[in-house]
PAPATOR-361921 format. One line per field, with one value per residue (C-alpha): residue number from 1; residue in one letter; x, y, z. Coordinates in steps of 0.5 Angstrom, whole numbers, plus 500, padded with zeros to 3 digits. Example, Ala and Ser with C-alpha at 12.3 -4.5 7.8 and 13.67 -1.06 7.14 Angstrom:
2
seq (1 2)
type (A S)
X (525 527)
Y (491 498)
Z (516 514)
***
This chain:
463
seq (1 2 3 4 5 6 7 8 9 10 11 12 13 14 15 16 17 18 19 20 21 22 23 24 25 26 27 28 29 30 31 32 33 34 35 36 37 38 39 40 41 42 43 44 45 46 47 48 49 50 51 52 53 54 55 56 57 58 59 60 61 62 63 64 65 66 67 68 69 70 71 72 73 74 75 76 77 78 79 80 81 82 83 84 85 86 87 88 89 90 91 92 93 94 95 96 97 98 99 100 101 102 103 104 105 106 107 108 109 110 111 112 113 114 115 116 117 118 119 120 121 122 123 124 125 126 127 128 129 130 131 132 133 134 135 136 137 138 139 140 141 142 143 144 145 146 147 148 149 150 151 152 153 154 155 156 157 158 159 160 161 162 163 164 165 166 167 168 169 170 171 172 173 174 175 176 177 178 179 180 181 182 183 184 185 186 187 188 189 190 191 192 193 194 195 196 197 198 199 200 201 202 203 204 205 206 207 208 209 210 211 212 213 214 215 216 217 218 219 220 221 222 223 224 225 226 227 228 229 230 231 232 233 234 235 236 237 238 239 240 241 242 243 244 245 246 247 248 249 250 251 252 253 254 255 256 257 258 259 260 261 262 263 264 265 266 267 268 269 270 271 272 273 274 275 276 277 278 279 280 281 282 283 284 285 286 287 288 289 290 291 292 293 294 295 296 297 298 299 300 301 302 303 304 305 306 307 308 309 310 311 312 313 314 315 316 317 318 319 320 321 322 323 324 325 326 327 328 329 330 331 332 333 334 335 336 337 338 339 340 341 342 343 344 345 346 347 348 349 350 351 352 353 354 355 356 357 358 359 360 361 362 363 364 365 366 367 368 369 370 371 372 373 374 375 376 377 378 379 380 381 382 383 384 385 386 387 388 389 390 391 392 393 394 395 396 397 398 399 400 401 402 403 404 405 406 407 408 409 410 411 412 413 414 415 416 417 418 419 420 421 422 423 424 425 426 427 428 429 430 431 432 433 434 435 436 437 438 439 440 441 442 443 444 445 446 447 448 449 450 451 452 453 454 455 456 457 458 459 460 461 462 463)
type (X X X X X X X X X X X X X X X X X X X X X X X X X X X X X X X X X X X X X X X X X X X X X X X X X X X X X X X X X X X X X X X X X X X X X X X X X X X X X X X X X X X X X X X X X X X X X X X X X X X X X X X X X X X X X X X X X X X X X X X X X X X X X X X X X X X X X X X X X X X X X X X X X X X X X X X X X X X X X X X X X X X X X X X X X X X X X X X X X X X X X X X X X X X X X X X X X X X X X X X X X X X X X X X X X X X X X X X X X X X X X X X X X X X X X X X X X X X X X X X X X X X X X X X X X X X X X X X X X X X X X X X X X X X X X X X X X X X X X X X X X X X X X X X X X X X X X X X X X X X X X X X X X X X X X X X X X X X X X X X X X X X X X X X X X X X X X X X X X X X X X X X X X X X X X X X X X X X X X X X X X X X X X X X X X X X X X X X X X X X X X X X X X X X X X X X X X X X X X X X X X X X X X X X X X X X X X X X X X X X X X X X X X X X X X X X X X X X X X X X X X X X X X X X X X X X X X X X X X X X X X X X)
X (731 734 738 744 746 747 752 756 763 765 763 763 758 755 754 752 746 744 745 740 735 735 735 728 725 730 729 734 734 730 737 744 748 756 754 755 748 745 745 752 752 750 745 749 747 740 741 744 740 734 738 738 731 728 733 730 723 723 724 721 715 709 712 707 703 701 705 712 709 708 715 718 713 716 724 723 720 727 731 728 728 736 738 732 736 741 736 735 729 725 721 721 714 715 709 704 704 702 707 712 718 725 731 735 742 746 749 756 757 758 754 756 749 750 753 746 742 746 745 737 737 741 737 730 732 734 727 723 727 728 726 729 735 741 745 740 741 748 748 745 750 755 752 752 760 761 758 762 768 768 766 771 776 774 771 773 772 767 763 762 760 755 752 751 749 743 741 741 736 732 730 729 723 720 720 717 712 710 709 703 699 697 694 699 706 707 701 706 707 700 697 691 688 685 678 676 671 669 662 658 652 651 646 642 643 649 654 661 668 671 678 679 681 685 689 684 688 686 684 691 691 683 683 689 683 685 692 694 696 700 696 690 683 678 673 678 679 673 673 667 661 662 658 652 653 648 649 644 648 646 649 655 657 657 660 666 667 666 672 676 674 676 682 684 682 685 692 696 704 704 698 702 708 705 702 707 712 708 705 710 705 709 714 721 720 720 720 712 709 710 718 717 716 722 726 723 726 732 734 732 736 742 740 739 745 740 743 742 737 732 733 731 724 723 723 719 714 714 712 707 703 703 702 696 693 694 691 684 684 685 680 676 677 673 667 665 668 667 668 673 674 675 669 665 666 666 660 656 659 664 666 672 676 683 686 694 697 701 707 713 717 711 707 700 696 690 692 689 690 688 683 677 678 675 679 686 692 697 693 693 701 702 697 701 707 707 704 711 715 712 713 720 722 717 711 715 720 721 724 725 724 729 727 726 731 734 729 727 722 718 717 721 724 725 719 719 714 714 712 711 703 702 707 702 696 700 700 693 691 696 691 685 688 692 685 685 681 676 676 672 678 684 680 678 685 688 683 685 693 693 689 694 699 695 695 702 705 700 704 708 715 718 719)
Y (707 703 708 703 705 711 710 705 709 708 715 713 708 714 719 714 712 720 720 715 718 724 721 718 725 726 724 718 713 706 703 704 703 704 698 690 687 683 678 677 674 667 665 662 667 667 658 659 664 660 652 656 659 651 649 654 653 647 649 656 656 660 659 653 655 660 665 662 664 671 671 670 674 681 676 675 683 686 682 683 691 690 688 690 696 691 690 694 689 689 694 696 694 701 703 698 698 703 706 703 707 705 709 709 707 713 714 715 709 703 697 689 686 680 684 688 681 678 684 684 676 678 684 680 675 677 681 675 670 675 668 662 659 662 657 658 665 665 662 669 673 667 666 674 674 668 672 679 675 673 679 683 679 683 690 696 697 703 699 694 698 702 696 693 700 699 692 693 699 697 691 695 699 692 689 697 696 689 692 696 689 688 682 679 682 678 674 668 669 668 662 660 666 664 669 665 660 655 657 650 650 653 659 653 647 645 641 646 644 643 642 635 628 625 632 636 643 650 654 656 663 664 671 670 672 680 679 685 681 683 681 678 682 682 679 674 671 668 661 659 655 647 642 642 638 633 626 622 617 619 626 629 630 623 621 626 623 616 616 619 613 608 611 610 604 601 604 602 604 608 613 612 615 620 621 621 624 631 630 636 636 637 642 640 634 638 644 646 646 653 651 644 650 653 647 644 651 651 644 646 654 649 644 649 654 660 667 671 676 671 667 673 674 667 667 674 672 664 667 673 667 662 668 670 664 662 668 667 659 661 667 662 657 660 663 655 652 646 639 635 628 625 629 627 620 618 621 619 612 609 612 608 610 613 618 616 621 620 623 619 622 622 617 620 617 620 627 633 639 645 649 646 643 647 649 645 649 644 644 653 653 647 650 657 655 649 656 660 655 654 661 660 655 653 648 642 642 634 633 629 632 630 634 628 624 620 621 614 616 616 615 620 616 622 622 624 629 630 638 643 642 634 635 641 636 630 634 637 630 627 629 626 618 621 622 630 632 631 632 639 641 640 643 649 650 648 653 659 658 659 664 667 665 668 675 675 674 680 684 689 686 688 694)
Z (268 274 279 279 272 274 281 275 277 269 268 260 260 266 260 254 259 259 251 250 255 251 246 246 244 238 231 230 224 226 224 226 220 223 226 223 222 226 221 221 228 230 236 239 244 244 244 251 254 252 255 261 261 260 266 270 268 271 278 278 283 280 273 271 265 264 267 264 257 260 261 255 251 255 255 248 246 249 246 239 240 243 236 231 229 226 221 216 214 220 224 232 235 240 236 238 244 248 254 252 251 248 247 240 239 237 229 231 236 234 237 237 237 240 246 246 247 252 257 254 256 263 265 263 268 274 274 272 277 283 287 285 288 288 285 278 280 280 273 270 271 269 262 262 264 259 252 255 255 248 245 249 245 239 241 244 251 248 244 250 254 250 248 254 256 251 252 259 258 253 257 264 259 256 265 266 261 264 271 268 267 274 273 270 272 278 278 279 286 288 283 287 290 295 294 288 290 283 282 282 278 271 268 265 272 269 274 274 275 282 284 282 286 288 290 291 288 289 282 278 275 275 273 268 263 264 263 258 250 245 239 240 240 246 242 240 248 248 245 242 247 248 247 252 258 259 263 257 255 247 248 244 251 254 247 247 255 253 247 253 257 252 250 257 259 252 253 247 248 242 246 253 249 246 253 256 252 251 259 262 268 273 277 278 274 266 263 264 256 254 256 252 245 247 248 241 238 240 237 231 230 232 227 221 224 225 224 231 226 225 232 236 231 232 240 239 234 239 246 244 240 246 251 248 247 254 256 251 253 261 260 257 261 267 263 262 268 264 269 267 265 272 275 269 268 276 277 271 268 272 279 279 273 274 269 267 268 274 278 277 283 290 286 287 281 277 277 273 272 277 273 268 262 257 252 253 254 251 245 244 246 242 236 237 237 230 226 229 228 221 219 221 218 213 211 210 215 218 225 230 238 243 249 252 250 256 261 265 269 263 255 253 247 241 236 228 226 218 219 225 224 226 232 235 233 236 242 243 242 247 253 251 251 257 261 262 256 251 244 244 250 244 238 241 245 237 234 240 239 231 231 237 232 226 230 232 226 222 226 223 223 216 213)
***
């Protein structure tokens, strides 16, 4: 527990806060029933706190995939435990994760749910976000004040204030039980250590990927693969082998870069919308991909008017499953140390071809991603988060994507999908006509995000 709860002046809230210290050694319903329900509330306090995190998503350094997952595994965790004893039908998760330890609100106080949350969201935040800008910064404790406002409107100074109270500590124990994962905890501030050097060559003689033209960059998250997961196992964070490298133009291999090739080279508008519209390669310029998710999301709990109980299990169940997965592909990711398609394709076809993706803003052309290609990250945090979004709202749930909608520097013109599965599909192949993957990148990345997915969603949230 943080020492500034204890230097409040308000000797109410002073009180309230050594109760709920006490009370963790108690016996206490798992849910307070002198409280509304958190059912009875609407996101819309889950729908602003998340508008607010792909805004500063698109400007945090180090929060580039997969780091931002990360983040809103732990944001999202907090959030559902400030409120899940609100919700006679759901289950704490305390139990499943070891050295976590959450207070429990008291039986004879009353609790304004949404009140808990925003504090939650507040708290997460500002930990999570120590170093971005101080205008987005000063934007947390502006929606903090917004929602606390509103709901001072219509509860008693003791209900905010024990509220708030449990918010706020329920978030400080979920931030405290991130610090204990060293790998991943504050792995943003370093994403390119600079003591990993890429291995050249494979135990069978194989070529290995290395940092690739035109820019040349440094590994991004090279130990990611030991970042703590939520749901997944350990013998689910290594994908299955890849297709043998070979340089013999009938090999598998050589075929799978080749359609990457030809794919490129024949760029048709359709496969450079879809490119461009799933791209979110570049910081400051969008959201990173793990964002892109939640941003689909948000569209859809204001479409479908979700109630504030459903809204907070679905960004849970939504960044536990994209932060396994990316942490398996990431894991991955290094063990086969697979050469991308521009190395290939240079050295071993065409040593003039170019990818497509290109920075719209410094103009440097033929970029790819700084770690190696195989499984694809796009195609795990969009597998993983077609399977959530699915569970969420249903199997046969049309609609139509607006991240993007406005955009100039590239297609971002808004594109229909009859169900979440053919969106994730559609974003996993998006990085092969797009010159940054093979085929074998995207459905091994597809198969590590359902399972990602598959893993979260058997966790015990319902009584």
């Amino acid at each position: 527990m943080k020492n500034y709860f204890l230097s409040k002046s308000n000797l109410l809230l002073a009180f309230l806060v050594f109760l709920f210290i006490t009370s963790c050694n108690k016996d206490n319903p798992e849910t307070n029933i002198t409280s509304n329900q958190t059912k009875t509330y609407n996101a819309d306090i889950v729908l602003e706190w998340n508008d607010l995190f792909i805004e500063i998503d698109r400007y945090a350094p180090g929060y580039r995939p997969p780091a931002a997952a990360r983040m809103l595994a732990y944001t999202g965790l907090a959030v559902y435990e400030s409120v899940v004893q609100g919700m006679p039908e759901y289950k704490s998760l305390e139990s499943q994760f070891f050295g976590l330890n959450l207070v429990k609100s008291q039986a004879n106080y009353t609790y304004c749910w949404p009140v808990s949350a925003n504090a939650a969201y507040a708290s997460m935040l500002r930990n999570f976000y120590p170093h971005i800008q101080l205008s987005q910064f000063s934007k947390i404790s502006q929606l903090e004040a917004k929602f606390n406002n509103l709901y001072a409107e219509s509860n008693s100074k003791e209900i905010m204030d024990v509220s708030i109270a449990f918010g706020r500590s329920i978030a400080e124990s979920v931030y405290d039980y991130s610090t204990s994962d060293v790998a991943g905890h504050k792995a943003y501030l370093n994403p390119r250590p600079s003591d990993y050097v890429p291995p050249k060559i494979g135990p069978n003689g194989e070529k290995l990927w290395q940092p690739t033209f035109p820019d040349y960059t440094a590994a991004l998250f090279p130990y990611w693969g030991k970042v703590r997961t939520f749901a997944m196992k350990s013998s689910d964070l290594r994908a299955k082998p890849p297709i043998p490298y070979s340089e013999d133009p009938n090999s598998s291999f050589y075929q799978q870069a080749n359609e990457t090739r030809l794919l490129t080279n024949n760029l048709s508008f359709e496969n450079k919308w879809i490119c461009e519209f799933w791209s979110d390669d570049f910081f400051e310029v969008t959201f990173e991909p793990a964002g892109r998710q939640i941003a689909i999301a948000n569209q859809l709990v204001k479409a479908k008017n979700l109630p504030l109980d459903k809204a907070v299990e679905l960004y849970a169940k939504l960044g536990m499953a994209m932060c396994d997965a990316s942490i398996s592909i990431w894991n991955s990711k290094y063990i086969y140390n697979v050469r991308r398609p521009i190395e290939y394709i240079r050295d071993v076809i065409d040593p003039k071809w170019v990818t497509v993706l290109n920075h719209p803003y410094t103009k440097v052309n033929s970029i790819t991603p700084e770690f190696p290609t195989y499984p694809s990250g796009h195609s795990g945090f969009g597998g993983s988060a077609s399977m959530i979004l699915t569970d969420i709202f249903g199997s046969n749930t049309s609609f139509t994507d607006n991240c993007h909608i406005n955009r100039f520097e590239f297609i971002g013109a808004p594109r229909s999908y009859n169900n979440f599965i053919e969106a994730g599909v559609e974003c996993a192949y998006s990085r092969i006509p797009l010159g940054v993957h093979f085929r074998m990148d995207c459905d091994e990345g597809l198969r590590l995000g359902y399972l990602a997915a598959k893993r979260v969603l058997d966790l015990p949230w319902h009584k």
